[in-house]
C-alpha positions in Angstrom: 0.0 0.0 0.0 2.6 2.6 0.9 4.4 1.8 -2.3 1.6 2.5 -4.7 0.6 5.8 -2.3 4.4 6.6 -3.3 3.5 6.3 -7.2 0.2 8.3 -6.4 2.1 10.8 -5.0 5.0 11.2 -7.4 2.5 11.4 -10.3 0.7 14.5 -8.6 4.1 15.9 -8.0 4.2 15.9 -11.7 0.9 17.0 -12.8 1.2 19.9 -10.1 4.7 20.8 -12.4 2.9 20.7 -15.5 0.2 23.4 -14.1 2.9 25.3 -12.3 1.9 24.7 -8.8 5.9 24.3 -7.6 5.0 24.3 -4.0 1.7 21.7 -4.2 4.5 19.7 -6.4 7.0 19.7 -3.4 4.7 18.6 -1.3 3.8 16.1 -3.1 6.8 14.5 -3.8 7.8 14.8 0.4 4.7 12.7 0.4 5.9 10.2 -2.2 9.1 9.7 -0.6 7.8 9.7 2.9 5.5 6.6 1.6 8.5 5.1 0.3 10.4 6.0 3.3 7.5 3.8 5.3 7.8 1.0 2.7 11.1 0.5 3.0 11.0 1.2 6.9 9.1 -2.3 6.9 11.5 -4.5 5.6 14.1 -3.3 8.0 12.0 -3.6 11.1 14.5 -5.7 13.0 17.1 -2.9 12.3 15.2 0.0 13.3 13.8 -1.5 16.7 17.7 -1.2 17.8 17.4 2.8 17.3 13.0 3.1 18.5 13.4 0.2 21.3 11.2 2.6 23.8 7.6 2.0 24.7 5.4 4.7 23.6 2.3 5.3 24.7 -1.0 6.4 22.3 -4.7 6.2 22.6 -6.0 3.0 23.1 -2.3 1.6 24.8 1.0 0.9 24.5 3.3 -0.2 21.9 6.9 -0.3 20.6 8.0 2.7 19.3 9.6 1.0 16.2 6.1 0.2 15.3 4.8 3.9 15.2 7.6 5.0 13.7 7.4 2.7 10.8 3.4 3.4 10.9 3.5 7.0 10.6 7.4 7.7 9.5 7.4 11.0 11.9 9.1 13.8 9.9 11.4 14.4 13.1 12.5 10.9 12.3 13.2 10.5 8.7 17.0 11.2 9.0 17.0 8.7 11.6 15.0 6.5 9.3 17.1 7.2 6.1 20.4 6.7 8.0 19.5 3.1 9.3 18.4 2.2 5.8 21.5 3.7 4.0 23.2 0.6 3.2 20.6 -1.9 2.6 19.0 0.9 -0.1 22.1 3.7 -1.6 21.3 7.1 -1.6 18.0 7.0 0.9 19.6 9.5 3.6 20.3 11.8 0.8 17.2 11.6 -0.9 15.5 11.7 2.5 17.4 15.6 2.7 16.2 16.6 -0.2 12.6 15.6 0.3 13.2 17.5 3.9 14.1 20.6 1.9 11.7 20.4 -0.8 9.0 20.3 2.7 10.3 22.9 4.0 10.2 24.8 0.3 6.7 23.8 0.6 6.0 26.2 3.4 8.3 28.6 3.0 8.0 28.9 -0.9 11.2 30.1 -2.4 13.7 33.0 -0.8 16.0 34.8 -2.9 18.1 35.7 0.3 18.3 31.9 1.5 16.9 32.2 5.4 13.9 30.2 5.3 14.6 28.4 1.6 17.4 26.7 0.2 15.5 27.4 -3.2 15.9 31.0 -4.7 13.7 30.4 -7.2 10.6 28.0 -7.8 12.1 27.0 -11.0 15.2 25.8 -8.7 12.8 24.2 -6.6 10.8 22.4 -9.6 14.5 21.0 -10.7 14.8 18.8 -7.2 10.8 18.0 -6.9 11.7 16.2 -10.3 14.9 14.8 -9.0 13.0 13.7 -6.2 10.2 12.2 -8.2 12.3 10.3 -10.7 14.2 8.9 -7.3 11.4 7.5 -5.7 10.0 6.3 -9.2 13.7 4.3 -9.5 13.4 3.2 -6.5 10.0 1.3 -7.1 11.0 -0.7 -9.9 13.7 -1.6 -8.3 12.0 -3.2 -5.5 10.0 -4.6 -7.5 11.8 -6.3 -9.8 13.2 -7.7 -6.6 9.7 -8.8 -5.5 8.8 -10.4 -9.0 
């Protein structure tokens, strides 16, 4: 499921380019590659519970916090994430940056000075959503080729 809300995702990201909507577009493709993120987050359960080995508490109980982190793939845990995953899938902490910047683009919208935005201009900006998308595009067939 996460991996086909990743595709979802990265095919807005593009449609949102093609009608100039730079910002909805980097949102999107955070999205895409947060979904991703979550997917991949799965296989490596046994690896991540050695970083989230806490309890954490939420309505209704008590459970590992590997589990919600995999669940909801916190965005103040995505570098975490991306790290643990680095060498089972190249270029994830890296990819995971630039979806982190293209979120915070997303709010912030671009800044010729460079204080709230690493992106000067919205054409900058659509250059890394498209990075961004053809990444977690890559990344799909390749897990699934591995799947198949």
């Amino acid at each position: 499921m996460r991996i086909e809300e990743a595709i979802m995702e990265a095919g807005l990201a593009e449609k949102f380019l093609e009608i100039g909507l730079v910002r909805n577009a980097a949102g999107k493709a955070f999205q895409a590659w947060k979904a991703l993120l979550g997917a991949l987050a799965v296989n490596a359960r046994d690896e991540l519970a050695k970083l989230f080995n806490r309890d954490v508490e939420v309505e209704g109980g008590v459970i590992k916090e590997v589990d919600y982190v995999i669940a909801l793939v916190p965005t103040t845990r995505m570098r975490d994430i991306a790290r643990a995953l680095e060498t089972r899938y190249p270029d994830t902490y890296a990819n995971t940056l630039l979806a982190l910047e293209l979120h915070r683009y997303q709010y912030n919208g671009a800044d010729p000075e460079g204080a709230l935005s690493v992106y000067r201009s919205d054409e900058d900006a659509s250059i890394d959503v498209r990075r961004l998308v053809k990444a977690v595009k890559a990344m799909v067939n390749e897990l699934r080729k591995h799947d198949a």
